[in-house]
C-alpha positions as CSV (number, residue, x, y, z in Angstrom):
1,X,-12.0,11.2,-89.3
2,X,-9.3,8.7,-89.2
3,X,-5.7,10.4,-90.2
4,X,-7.3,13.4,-91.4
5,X,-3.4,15.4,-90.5
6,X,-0.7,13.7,-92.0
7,X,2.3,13.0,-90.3
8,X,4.4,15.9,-91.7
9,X,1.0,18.4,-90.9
10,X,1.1,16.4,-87.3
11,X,4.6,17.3,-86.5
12,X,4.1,21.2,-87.9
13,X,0.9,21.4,-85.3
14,X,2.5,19.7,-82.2
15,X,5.6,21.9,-82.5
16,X,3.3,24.9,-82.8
17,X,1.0,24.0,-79.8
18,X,4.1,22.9,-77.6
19,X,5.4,26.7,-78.6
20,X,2.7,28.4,-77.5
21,X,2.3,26.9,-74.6
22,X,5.8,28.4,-73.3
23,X,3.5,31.3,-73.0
24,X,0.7,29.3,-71.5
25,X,2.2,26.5,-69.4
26,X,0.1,23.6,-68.6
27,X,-1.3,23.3,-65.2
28,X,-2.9,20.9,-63.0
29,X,-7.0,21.8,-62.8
30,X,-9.1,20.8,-59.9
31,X,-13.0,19.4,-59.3
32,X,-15.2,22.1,-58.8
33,X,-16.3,21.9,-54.7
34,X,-14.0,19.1,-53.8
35,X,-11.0,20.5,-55.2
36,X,-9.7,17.2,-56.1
37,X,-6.8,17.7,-59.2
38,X,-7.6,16.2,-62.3
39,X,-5.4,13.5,-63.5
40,X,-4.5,15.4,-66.7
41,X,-2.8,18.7,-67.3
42,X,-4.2,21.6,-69.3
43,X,-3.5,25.1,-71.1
44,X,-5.7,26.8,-73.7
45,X,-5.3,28.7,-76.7
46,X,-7.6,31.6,-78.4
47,X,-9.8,34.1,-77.4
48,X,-11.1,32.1,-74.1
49,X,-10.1,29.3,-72.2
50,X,-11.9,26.6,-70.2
51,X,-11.2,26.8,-66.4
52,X,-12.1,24.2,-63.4
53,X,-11.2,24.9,-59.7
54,X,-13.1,24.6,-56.9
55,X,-15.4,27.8,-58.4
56,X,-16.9,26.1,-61.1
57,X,-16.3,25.3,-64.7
58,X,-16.0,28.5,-66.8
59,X,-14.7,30.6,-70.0
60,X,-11.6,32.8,-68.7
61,X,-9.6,35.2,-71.2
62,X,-6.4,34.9,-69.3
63,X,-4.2,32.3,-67.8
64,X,-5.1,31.2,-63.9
65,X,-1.4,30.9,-63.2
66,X,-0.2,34.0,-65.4
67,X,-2.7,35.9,-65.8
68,X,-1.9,36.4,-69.1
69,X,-4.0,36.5,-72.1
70,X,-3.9,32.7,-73.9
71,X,-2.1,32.4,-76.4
72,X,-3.6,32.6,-80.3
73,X,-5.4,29.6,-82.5
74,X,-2.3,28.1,-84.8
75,X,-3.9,28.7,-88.6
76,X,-4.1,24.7,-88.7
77,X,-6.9,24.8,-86.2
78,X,-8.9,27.7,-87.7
79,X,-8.7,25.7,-90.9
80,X,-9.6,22.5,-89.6
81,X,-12.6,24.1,-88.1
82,X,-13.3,26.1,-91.1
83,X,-13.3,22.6,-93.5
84,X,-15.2,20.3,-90.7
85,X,-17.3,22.2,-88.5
86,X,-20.4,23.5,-90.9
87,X,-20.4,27.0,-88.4
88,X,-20.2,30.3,-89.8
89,X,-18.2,31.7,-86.8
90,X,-14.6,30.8,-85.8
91,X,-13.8,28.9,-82.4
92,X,-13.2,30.8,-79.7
93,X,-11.5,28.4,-77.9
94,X,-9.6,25.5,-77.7
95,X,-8.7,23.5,-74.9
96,X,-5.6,21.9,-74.6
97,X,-5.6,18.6,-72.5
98,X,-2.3,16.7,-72.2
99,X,-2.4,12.9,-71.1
100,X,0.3,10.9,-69.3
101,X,0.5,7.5,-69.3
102,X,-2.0,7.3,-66.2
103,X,-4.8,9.6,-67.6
104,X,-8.4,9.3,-67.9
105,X,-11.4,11.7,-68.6
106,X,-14.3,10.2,-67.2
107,X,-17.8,10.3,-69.0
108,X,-19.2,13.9,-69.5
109,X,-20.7,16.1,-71.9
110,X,-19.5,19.7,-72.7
111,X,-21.8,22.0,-72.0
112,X,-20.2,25.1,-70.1
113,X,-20.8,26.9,-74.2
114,X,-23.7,29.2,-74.4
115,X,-23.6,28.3,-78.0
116,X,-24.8,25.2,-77.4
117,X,-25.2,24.0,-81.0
118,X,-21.9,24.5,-82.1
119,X,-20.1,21.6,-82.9
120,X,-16.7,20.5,-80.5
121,X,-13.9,19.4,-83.1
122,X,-11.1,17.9,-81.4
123,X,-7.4,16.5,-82.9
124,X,-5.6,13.5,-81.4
125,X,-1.9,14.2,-81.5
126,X,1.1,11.7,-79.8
127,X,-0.1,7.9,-78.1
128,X,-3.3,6.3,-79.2
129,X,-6.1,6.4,-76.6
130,X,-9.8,4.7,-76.4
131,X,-12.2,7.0,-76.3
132,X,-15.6,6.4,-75.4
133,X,-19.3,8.1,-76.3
134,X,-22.7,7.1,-75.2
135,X,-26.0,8.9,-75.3
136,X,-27.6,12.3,-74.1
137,X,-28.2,10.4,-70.7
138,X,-24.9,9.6,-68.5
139,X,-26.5,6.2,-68.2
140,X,-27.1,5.1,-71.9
141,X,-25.3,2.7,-73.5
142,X,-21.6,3.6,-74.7
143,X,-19.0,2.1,-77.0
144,X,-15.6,2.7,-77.4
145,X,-13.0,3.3,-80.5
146,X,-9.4,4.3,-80.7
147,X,-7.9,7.6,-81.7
148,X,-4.5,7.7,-83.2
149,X,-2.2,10.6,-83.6
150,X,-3.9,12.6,-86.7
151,X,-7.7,11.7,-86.3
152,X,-10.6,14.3,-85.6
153,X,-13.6,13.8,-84.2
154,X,-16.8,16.1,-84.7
155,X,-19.3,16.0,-82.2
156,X,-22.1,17.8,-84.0
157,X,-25.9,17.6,-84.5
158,X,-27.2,15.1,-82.1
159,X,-23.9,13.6,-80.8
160,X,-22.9,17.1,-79.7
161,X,-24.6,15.9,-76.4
162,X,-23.4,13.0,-75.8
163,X,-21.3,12.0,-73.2
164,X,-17.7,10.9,-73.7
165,X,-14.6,10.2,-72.1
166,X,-11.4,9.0,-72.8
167,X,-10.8,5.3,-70.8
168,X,-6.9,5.1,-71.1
169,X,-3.9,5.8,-73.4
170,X,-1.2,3.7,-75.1
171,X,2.1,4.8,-73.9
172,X,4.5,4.5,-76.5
173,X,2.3,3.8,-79.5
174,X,3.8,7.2,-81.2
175,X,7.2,9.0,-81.3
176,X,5.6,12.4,-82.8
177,X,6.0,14.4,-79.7
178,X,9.3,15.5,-78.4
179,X,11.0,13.1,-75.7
180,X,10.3,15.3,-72.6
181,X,6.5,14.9,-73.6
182,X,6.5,11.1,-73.7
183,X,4.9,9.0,-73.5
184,X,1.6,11.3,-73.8
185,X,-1.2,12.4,-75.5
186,X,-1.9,15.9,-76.5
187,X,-5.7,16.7,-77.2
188,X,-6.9,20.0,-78.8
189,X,-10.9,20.8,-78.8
190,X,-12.2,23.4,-80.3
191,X,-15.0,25.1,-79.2
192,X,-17.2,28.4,-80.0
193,X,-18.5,29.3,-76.8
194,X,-20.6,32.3,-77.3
């Protein structure tokens, strides 16, 4: 959904996710077994957050770092989910992923959710990036489109199993987010897990 916030809506959601996150700073995740750090920062807000470390991937109420509970949903989200999703039941979590100019997110699928047909809904906010989506199988074909600040994409129905990944980012192709968080890419998805 290209430009589905607009910019003034854009700029009200950044500064209340870059807020919250004073409660919930972002932190470096690692691989499961190899402990390997992944090459973009993360936090989480709601109910549950998604973890990896060398134990696994996983749902966690509190903060690894803090161990505090995360922070809540900003009403934008909840209404968001609310307009786009088609699910009766609010998200219980959304994942915060934050992109420097270097980033990537290789090909997966999400599928730590025992709710498993519950749509992801996920908000680009700050540089453009060119994310790609393929099939159920990691090795089906996959194309590629670019996400600007604003846009959401639904992965529901059958593309709610299809792998994606993000290739690589645009530095400096937006000046919504504050200087210290340039140039970057902040991505919210939402996610009912249970």
């Amino acid at each position: 959904m290209p430009g589905y916030f607009s910019p003034a809506d854009q700029r009200a959601l950044a500064g209340a996710v870059i807020a919250a996150l004073a409660d919930a700073p972002p932190y470096r995740p690692s691989m499961p077994r190899t402990g390997a750090p992944l090459s973009v920062t993360m936090s989480n807000l709601g109910p549950l957050g998604w973890i990896s470390d060398r134990d696994g991937y996983r749902y966690e109420p509190v903060h690894p770092v803090t161990g505090r509970p995360w922070p809540p949903l900003p009403e934008a989200l909840l209404t968001l989910w609310d307009a786009v999703s088609g699910w009766p039941q609010p998200p219980q979590a959304c994942l915060v992923n934050i992109y420097g100019a270097d980033s990537r997110l290789g090909l997966h699928v999400d599928a730590d959710e025992d709710a498993r047909d519950a749509p992801v809904v996920s908000v680009s906010l700050g540089d453009r990036a060119r994310f790609r989506i393929g099939g159920p199988r990691r090795n089906d074909p996959t194309g590629s489109l670019v996400l600007s600040s604003g846009d959401v994409v639904v992965l529901a129905g059958a593309s709610r199993r299809c792998h994606h990944g993000v290739d690589r980012i645009y530095p400096g192709t937006s000046s919504l987010l504050p200087a210290a968080w340039r140039p970057g890419r902040i991505n919210l998805t939402l996610r009912r897990v249970r």
